[in-house]
C-alpha positions in Angstrom: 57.1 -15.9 71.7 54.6 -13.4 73.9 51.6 -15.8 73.1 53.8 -18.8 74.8 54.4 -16.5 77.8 50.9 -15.6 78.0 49.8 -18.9 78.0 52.2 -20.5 80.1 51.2 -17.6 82.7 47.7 -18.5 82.2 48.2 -22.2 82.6 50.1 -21.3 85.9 47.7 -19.4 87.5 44.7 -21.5 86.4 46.7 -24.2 88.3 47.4 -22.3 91.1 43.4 -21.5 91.7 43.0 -25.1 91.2 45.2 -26.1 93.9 43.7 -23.6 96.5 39.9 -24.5 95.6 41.1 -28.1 96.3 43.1 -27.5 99.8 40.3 -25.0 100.8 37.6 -26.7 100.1 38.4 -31.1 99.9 38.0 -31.4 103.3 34.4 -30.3 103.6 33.1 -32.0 100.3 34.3 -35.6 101.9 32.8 -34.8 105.4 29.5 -33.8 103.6 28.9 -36.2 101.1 30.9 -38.8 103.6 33.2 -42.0 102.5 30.5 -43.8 101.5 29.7 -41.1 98.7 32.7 -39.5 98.1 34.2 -42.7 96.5 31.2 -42.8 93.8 32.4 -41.1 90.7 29.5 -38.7 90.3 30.1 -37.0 93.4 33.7 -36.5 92.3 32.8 -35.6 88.7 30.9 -32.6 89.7 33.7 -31.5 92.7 36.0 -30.9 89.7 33.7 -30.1 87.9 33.2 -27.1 90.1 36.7 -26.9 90.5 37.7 -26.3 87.3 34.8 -23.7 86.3 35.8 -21.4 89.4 39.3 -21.6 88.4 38.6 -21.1 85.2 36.7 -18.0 86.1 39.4 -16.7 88.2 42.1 -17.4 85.7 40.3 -15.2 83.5 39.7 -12.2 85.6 43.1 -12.1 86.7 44.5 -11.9 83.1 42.2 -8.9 82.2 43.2 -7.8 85.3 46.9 -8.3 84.7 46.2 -6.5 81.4 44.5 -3.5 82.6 47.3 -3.1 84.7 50.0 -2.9 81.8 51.5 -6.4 83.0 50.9 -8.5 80.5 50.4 -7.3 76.5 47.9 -10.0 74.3 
């Protein structure tokens, strides 16, 4: 039952750094690369791309974080 927790914990705050990447930083990818660009799938692709690494990143520090802190127990 703790590995469910963990990775519903996880899952939430890998989502949660996905959403701020995105409302931080969507607005100036599209003025950048303009309208033109930003509807070509490339130019997406790697926005997520980046999206998802960071995150990912992030998600990971704050769970060795969270257990160096005695929060959470994996």
């Amino acid at each position: 039952m703790e590995k469910i927790w963990t990775l519903l914990i996880a899952t939430l705050i890998f989502l949660v750094f996905v959403f701020l990447f995105w409302k931080l930083t969507s607005g100036d990818a599209k003025k950048e690369y303009g309208k033109k660009m930003w509807k070509h799938w490339p130019t997406r692709l790697s926005y997520w791309q980046g999206a998802i690494f960071y995150s990912f990143v992030f998600t990971i520090i704050v769970m060795i974080l969270l257990k160096w802190w005695d929060v959470l127990t994996f």
